[in-house]
N, C-alpha and C positions, 0 to 999 in steps of 0.2 A: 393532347387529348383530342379526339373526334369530338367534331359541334353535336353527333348524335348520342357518345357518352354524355358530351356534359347537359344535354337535354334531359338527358334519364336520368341525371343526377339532383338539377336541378327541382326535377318535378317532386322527388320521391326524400327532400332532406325532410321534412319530419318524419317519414319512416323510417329513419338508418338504424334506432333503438332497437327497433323490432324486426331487425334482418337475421335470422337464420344462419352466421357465416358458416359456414360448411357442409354446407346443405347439399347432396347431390343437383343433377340436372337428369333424368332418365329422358330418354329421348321417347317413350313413349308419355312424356308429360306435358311434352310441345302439342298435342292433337288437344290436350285439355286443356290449354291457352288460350287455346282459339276463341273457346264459348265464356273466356274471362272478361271481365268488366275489364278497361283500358289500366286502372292504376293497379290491378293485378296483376297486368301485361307488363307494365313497366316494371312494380315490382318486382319479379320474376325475371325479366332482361338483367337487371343492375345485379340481383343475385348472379347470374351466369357471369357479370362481367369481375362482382367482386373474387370467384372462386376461380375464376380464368387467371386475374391478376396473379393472387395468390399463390395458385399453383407455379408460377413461372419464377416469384422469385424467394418461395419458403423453400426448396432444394439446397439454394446458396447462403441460406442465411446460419451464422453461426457464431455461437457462444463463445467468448475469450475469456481461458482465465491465469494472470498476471502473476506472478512473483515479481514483489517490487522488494527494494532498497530504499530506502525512505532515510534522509540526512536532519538530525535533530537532537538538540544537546549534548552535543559533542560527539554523537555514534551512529553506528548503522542501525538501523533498524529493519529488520524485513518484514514483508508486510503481503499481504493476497487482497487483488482486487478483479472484478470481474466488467463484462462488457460487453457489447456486439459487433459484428461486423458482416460484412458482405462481400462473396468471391466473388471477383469480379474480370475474371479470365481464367483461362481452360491450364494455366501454367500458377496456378493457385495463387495469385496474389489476391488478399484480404486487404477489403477496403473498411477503415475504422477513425475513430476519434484520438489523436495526439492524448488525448488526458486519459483515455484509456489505458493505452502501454507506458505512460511516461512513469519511468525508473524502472521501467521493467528489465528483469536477468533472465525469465522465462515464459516461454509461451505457450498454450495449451488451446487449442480450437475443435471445440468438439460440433462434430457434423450433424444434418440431419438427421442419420442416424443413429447419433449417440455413439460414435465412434471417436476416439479422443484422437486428435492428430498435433505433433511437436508441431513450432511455427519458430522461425525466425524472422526477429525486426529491418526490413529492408531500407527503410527511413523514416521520418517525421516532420512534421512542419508545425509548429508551434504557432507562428502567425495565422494559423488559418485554420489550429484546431483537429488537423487530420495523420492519417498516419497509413503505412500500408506494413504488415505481415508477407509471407510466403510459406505457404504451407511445404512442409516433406513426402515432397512427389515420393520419396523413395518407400517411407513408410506406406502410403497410396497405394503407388504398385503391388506391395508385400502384401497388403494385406486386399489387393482384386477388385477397388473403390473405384469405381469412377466418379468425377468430378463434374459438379454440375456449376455454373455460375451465370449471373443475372446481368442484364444489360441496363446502361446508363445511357437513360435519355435525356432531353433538352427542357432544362430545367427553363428558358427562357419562356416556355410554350405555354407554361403554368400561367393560371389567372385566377383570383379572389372566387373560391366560391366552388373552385375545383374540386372532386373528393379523392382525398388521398389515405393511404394505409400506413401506419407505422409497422415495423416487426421488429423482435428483440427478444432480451431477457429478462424484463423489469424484475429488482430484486432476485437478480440470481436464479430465479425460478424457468422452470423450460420456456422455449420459446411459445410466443403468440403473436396474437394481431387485432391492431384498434383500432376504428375507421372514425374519420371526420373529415372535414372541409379543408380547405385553404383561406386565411384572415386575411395574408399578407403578405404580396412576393417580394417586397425590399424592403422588409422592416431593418431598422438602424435603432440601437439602442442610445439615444441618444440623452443629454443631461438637461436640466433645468436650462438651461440660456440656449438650449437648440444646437450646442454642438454635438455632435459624431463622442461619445462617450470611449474613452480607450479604455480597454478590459486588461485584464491583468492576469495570470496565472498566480502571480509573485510581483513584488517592489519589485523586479526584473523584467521578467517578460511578457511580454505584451501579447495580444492575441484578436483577432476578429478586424483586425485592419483594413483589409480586403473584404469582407462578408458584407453583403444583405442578407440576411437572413428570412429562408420562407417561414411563417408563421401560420402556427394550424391548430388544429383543436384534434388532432387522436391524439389518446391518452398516450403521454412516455411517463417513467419514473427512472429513477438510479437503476443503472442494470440496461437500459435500452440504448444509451451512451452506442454511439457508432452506429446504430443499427441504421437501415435503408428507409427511409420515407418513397412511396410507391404509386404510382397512378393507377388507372384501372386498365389500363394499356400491358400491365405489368413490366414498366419503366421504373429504375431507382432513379429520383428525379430529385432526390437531396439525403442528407446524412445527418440523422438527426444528434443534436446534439446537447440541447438544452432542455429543460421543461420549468414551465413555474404554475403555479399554483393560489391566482387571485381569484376568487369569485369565479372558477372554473378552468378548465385546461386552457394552458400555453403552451404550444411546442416550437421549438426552432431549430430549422435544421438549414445544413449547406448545402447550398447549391448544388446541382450536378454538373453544371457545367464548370466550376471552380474547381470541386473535388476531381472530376476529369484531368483536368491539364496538370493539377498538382501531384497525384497518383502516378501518372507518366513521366513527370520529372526526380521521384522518388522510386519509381522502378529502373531508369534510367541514371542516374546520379547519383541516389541515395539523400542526397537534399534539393531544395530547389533555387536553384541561380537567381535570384532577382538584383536587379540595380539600384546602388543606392543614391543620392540626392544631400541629404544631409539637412535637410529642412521638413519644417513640419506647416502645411496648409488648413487655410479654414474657407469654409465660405463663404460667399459676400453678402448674404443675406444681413439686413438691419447696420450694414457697413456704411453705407451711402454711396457704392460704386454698384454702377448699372453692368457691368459685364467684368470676365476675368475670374482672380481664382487669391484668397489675399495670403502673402507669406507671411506665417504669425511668428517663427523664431528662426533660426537659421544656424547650425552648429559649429564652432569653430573650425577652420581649416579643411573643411567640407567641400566636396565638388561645386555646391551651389554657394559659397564664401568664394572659390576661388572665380568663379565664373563673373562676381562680384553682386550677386543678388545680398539685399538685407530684410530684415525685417521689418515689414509694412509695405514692401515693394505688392504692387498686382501684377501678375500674372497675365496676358494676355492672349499670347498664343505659345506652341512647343511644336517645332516644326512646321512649323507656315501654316498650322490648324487652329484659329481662335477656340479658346477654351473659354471656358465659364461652369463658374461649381455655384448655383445659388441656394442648394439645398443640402443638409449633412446628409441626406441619402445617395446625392451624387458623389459624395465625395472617394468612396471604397471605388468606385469605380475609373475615377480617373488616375487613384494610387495602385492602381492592379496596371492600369494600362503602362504607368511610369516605369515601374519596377518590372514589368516584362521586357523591358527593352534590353538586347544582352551586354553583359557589363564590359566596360568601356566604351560604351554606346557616345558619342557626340552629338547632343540634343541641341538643337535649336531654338534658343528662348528670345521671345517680346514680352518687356514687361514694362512698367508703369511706374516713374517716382516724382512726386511733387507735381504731376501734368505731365510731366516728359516721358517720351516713348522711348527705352533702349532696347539696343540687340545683344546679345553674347549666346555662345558656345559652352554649354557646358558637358565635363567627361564625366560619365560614371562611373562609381565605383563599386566594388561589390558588398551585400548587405552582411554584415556578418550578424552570427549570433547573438540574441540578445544576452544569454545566460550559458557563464562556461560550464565548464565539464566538472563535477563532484568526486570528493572521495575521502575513506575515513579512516584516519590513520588511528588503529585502537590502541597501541599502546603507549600513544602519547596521548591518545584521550583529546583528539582535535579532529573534526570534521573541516576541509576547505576548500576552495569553486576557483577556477583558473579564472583570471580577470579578463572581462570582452571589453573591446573600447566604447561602450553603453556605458559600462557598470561603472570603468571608470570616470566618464562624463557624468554619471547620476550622483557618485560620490566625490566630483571634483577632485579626482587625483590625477596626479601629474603626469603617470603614461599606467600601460598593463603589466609593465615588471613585478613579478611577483605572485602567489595567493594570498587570498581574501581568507582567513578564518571566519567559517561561518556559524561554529558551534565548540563549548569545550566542556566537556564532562565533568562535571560534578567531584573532586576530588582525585582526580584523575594527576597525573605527573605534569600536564598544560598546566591545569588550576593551582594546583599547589607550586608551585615554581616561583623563583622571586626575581621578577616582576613575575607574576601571571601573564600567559598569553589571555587576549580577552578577544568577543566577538566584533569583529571587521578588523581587525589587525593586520595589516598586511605580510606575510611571509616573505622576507629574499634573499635570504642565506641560510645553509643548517652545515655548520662544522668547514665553513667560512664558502661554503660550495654555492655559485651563486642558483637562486630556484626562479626557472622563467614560465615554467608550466605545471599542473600538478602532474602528469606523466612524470616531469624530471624530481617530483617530490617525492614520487611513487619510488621513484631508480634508488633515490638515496635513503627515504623509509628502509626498502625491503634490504640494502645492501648491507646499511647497519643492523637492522633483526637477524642476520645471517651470519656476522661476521664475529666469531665468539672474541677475537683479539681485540675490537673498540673496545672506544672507551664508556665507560656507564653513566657518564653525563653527554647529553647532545647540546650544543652550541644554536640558539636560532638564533637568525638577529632580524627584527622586523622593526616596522613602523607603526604607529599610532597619531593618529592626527598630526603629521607631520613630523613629530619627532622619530630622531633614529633610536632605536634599542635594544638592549643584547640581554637575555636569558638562558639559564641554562634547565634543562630538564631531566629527570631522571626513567627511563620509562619503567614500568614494574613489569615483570615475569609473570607474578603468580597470582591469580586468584582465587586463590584457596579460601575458605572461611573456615578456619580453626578456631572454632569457637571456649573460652574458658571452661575447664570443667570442675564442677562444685569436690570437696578433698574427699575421699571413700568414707560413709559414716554407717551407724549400724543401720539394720532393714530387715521385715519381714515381708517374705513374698508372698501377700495376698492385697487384694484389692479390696477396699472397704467403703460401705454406705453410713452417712449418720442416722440413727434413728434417736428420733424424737420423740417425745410425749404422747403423740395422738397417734404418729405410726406405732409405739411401743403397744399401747392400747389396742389398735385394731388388729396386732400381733397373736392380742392374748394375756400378755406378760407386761402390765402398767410400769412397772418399776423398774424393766427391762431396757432403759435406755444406754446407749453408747452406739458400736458400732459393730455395722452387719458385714460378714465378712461373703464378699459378693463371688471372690474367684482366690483360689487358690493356688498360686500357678507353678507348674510341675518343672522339675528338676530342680525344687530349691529346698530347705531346710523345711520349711515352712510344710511344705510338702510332707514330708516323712514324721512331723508333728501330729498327724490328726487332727488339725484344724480342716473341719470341713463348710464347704459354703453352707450360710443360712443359719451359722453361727452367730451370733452378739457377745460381742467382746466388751465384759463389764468395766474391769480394770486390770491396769497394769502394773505389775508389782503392787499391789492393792492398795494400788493411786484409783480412788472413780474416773472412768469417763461417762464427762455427761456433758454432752453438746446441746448447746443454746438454743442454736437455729445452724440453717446448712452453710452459714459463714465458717462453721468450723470443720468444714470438711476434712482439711488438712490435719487435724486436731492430733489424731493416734500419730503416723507417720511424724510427726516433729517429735512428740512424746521418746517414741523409739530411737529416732536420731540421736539423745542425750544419751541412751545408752552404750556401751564397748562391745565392740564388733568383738564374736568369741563369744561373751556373757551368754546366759541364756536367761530369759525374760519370761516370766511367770504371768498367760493369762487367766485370768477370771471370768469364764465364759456360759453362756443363758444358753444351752440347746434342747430344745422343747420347753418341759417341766423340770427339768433338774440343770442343775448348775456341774460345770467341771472347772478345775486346775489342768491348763496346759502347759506345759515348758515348750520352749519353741527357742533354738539357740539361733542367735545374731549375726547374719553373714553382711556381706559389702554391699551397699548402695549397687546398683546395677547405672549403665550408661542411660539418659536418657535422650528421647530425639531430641529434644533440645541442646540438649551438649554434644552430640556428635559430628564428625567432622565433614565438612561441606564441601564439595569442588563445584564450578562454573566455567563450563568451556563456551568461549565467546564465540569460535569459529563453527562449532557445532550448534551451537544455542539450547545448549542442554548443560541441566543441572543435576547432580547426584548428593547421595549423604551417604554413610556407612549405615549398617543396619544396625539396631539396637535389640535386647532382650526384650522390650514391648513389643516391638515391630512382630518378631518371631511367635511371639504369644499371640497378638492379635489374628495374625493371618494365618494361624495354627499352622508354621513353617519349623521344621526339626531346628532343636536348639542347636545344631552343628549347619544350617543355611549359610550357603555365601552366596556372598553376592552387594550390589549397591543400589538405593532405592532410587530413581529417579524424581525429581523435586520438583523440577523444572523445563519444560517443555519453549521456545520460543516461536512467537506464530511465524507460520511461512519459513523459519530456520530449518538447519541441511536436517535436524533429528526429527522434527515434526513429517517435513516431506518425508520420510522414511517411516513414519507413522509409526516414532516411538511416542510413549504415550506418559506422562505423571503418573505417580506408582506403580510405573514397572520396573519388575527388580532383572536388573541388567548382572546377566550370571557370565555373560563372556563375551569380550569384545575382538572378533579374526581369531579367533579360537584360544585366545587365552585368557582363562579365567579370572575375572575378578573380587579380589579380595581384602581391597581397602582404596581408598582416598587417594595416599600415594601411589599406589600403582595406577587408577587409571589419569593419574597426572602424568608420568611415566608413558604410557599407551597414548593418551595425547599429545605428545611433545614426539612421540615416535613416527605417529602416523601425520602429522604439519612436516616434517622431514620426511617421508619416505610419498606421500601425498597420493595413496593410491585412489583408483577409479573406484572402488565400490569398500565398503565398510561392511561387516556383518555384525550384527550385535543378537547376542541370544537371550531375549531377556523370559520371565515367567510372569505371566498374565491370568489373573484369577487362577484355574489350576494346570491352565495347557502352557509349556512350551510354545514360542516361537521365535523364527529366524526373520530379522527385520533389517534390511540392506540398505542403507545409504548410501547415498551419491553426492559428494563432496565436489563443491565446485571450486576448486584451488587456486583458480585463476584471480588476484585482484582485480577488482573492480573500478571503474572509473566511471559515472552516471554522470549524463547529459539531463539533468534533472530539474524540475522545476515546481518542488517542493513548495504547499502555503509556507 
């Protein structure tokens, strides 16, 4: 920033409340500046300088919204999350937050415009929080867009006191923009004894390694995640990424010059090459060494074990350049400079033991992942994460052979199984096939779901806290809910009210109690009786009905149950002033939604039931309606995207109609074998028709995830 911004900045922070943002500039308004008092003048500049900023990088700024797969209790779960981000070249790469896309299957970036544009994931970097999209030049082109995007300035320039701008989507809502200062250009979240605080996404992976973080005061909430922290230069000068909320705004965002070099290694690579070490530093602050850098653990068989450094050793120099970390805010900075060296780097170490100065050599090696790759096999009903040699140093196992079970379903063929698979169990054999990744669990999942001649028990053989162990599992086919249904008993079809004592009284008719027949419902016996609504039905075969209280709702209907389907059943009925004898003969109990039969399609994440005679009565649907009612909806599943909806009644699925349970269990098992691009479902919606197309993504899944 110009010494002459941050003069106007400075002078004018208790006015920032009271600014105008978007306030034109007319140029015939400069001649009436002139005859302004000075803090008008200023006022007035800082205005032009906040809507100059502004304008340069609200074109680039844009809303992400996620389809994630989220891994937890044994299954997949799909899930919608939303976020910001910033183009940040003319070839659509979007610059955004790691926690934003993480698990994400789809991406949707919608422009300044309000133009939705597809995005795919180009890489991620979990240690540093950031991540980069690539928008569909191609949709772009088609639909005549030109692309705008914002430049990344030098975050080092920033200084306490600076005013900067966030922009975003807090809570999902359209974008805006909040202005405040700069607290803090290298804040370190750091713990109670002054070290450098390691963040976590997960017991796995770790995160803000590298980061100082700028700290400022515009407002961010959820939803602003990735969005650009902005000078008034209209520079993205960091990526915001945190907010908290003590006794006033907190915000924290990355660096631009960090998110810089990582964005280029993510457009180039798709992840970013850093070197690894194999030790963990502290620094020498209240240590009692004047200079250096002290090694606090050192991992087995590690570049820096082999090189022969230990724990407790100092640090002196790395390459003929004395170092010294004495503050944990130094310290991101000299492990950013380490791990930029390209791997297999031969570093040059002086370090410090007992008083004595040694030399050695040490080679890098490369940093791998802290957290492997995700995936869920459903009908085993086990969720599990390819092992990275992290996970297995945190869990002290003996090498990566194998998956980790990280979740088992509830009743599912894992849980029930004797032994049960249990969570952290190690995977390394299924049907004696040895399993070194979850790709090759995937290979042998899908070959056996495929292969009608296996066998229906699967063989795992895994481990548990060092014991070897062999289970066998069954996986189930169907999830159907066929639920019991009560034996056919007698029934009149009408629906009844109790009346009571006081309503009989405010009737007219004191002595009128029993029950009021509220609906009579057409194409049944009951119907062609002459029972009509607004009836009170005294007694039954001249049994009294006289209800208590509306505990005895049920009261009539059990009464009629005792009687023989066929009989005909003599009421005794109060309409108006005069009393009548109805005969009304005994037909079948009708299906109730409760007893009717249920399907649940996992891959679709939709739920149906068969329709019932209530159903048909209620939504006055012709007693000869087919069709299946929809139950069940899953968020972000393939049926939601397609924007089917709970109670609609699904009349046809690719043009053939639906008319029971089994069949579109049938139509499901059809369409998992034939796995076409688009679905058509026809279902009826209050009273319109319509055609609602899904798109089924067939593809397994494997998530690089990093799930709480």
């Amino acid at each position: 920033m110009s010494a002459t911004c941050r003069f106007v900045c400075v002078a004018l922070v208790s006015s920032f409340i009271s600014l105008p943002i978007g306030a034109d500039t007319a140029p015939e308004a400069q001649d009436q500046n002139q005859h302004q008092d000075p803090a008008d003048q200023l006022r007035h500049n800082l205005q032009a300088l906040i809507t100059s900023a502004r304008d340069r990088v609200f074109p680039s700024l844009v809303n992400i919204r996620v389809i994630t797969a989220n891994y937890f209790n044994g299954d997949e779960h799909k899930g919608l999350s939303v976020g910001s981000g910033t183009v940040i070249s003319p070839e659509g790469y979007v610059l955004t937050n790691f926690h934003v896309v993480r698990n994400g299957q789809k991406f949707t970036c919608t422009l300044n415009n309000k133009v939705e544009i597809s995005a795919e994931l180009v890489g991620e970097d979990p240690l540093t929080d950031l991540a980069v999209l690539k928008l569909d030049m191609q949709e772009l082109e088609e639909l005549g867009i030109s692309l705008s995007h914002a430049k990344l300035g030098d975050s080092d320039n920033m200084v306490i006191g600076d005013t900067v701008m966030s922009m975003g989507s807090p809570w999902a809502l359209s974008r805006s923009v909040s202005l405040g200062i700069i607290s803090n250009t290298d804040r370190l979240l750091a713990s109670v004894d002054d070290d450098a605080e390691e963040m976590h996404f997960n017991r796995d992976q770790r995160t803000g390694i590298f980061t100082r973080w700028i700290q400022h005061d515009s407002s961010i909430s959820p939803g602003n995640s990735g969005g650009p922290l902005v000078n008034l230069e209209g520079e993205v000068i960091g990526v915001n990424a945190m907010g908290r909320r003590r006794g006033g705004d907190m915000g924290f965002a990355i660096p631009s010059n960090l998110a810089r070099d990582v964005a280029a290694d993510l457009v180039e690579h798709g992840q970013v090459l850093r070197s690894w070490y194999g030790w963990k530093l502290k620094p020498i602050k209240n240590s009692g060494f004047s200079k250096g850098v002290l090694v606090n653990s050192v991992v087995e068989d590690s570049p820096a074990a082999e090189a022969g450094i230990e724990a407790g050793d100092i640090i002196l120099g790395i390459n003929d350049e004395p170092v010294t970390v004495w503050f944990p805010e130094e310290e991101p900075l000299l492990l950013m400079q380490l791990a930029g060296y390209p791997v297999g780097s031969e570093v040059k170490l002086e370090w410090q033991r007992d008083g004595e100065t040694h030399n050695a050599t040490l080679v890098t090696t490369q940093l791998e992942a802290d957290r492997g790759k995700e995936a869920s096999f459903r009908k085993w009903g086990v969720v599990a994460i390819e092992i990275t040699a992290s996970m297995a140093r945190n869990r002290r196992l003996p090498d990566t052979r194998g998956v980790l079970v990280q979740g088992v379903r509830s009743g599912s063929p894992a849980q029930t199984a004797e032994p049960p698979l249990n969570y952290e169990d190690v995977i390394l054999a299924v049907n004696g096939e040895a399993v070194n990744s979850i790709a090759k669990l995937l290979e042998i999942y899908e070959a056996l779901d495929s292969d009608e001649t296996a066998e229906s028990e699967v063989l795992i053989e895994y481990t548990r806290r060092g014991t070897n162990q062999l289970t066998l599992i069954k996986p189930k086919e169907s999830t159907s809910d066929d639920r019991p249904r009560e034996l056919a008993k007698a029934w009149i079809g009408i629906a009844v009210q109790p009346v009571l004592p006081n309503l009989a009284r405010h009737l007219g008719t004191p002595e009128a109690t029993g029950f009021r027949v509220t609906r009579v419902y057409p194409d049944t016996l009951a119907a062609d009786s002459g029972l009509a609504a607004g009836d009170v039905i005294l007694a039954l075969d001249d049994q009294p009905l006289k209800p208590i209280n509306m505990q005895d709702f049920g009261m009539f209907h059990r009464q009629v149950r005792r009687l023989d389907i066929g009989a005909t059943a003599r009421l005794t009925v109060q309409r108006g002033d005069e009393k009548l004898d109805v005969p009304v003969e005994l037909e079948r109990t009708r299906l109730t939604p409760g007893e009717a039969s249920n399907e649940y399609n996992d891959d679709f994440g939709l739920g149906v039931r068969e329709l019932t005679f209530l159903d048909r009565d209620e939504n006055r649907w012709p007693v000869d309606m087919e069709g299946l009612l929809i139950t069940k909806v899953e968020r972000a599943g393939w049926a939601q995207l397609g924007h089917l909806r709970p109670t609609d009644l699904v009349l046809s699925i690719n043009d053939e109609p639906m008319h029971s349970v089994a069949q579109f269990r049938e139509t499901m098992d059809a369409l998992d074998r034939q796995r076409p691009e688009r679905v058509t479902f026809l279902v009826l919606r209050g009273a319109e028709t319509r055609f609602q197309y899904v798109q089924p993504d067939w593809t397994p899944q494997i998530a690089n995830t990093t799930k709480d």
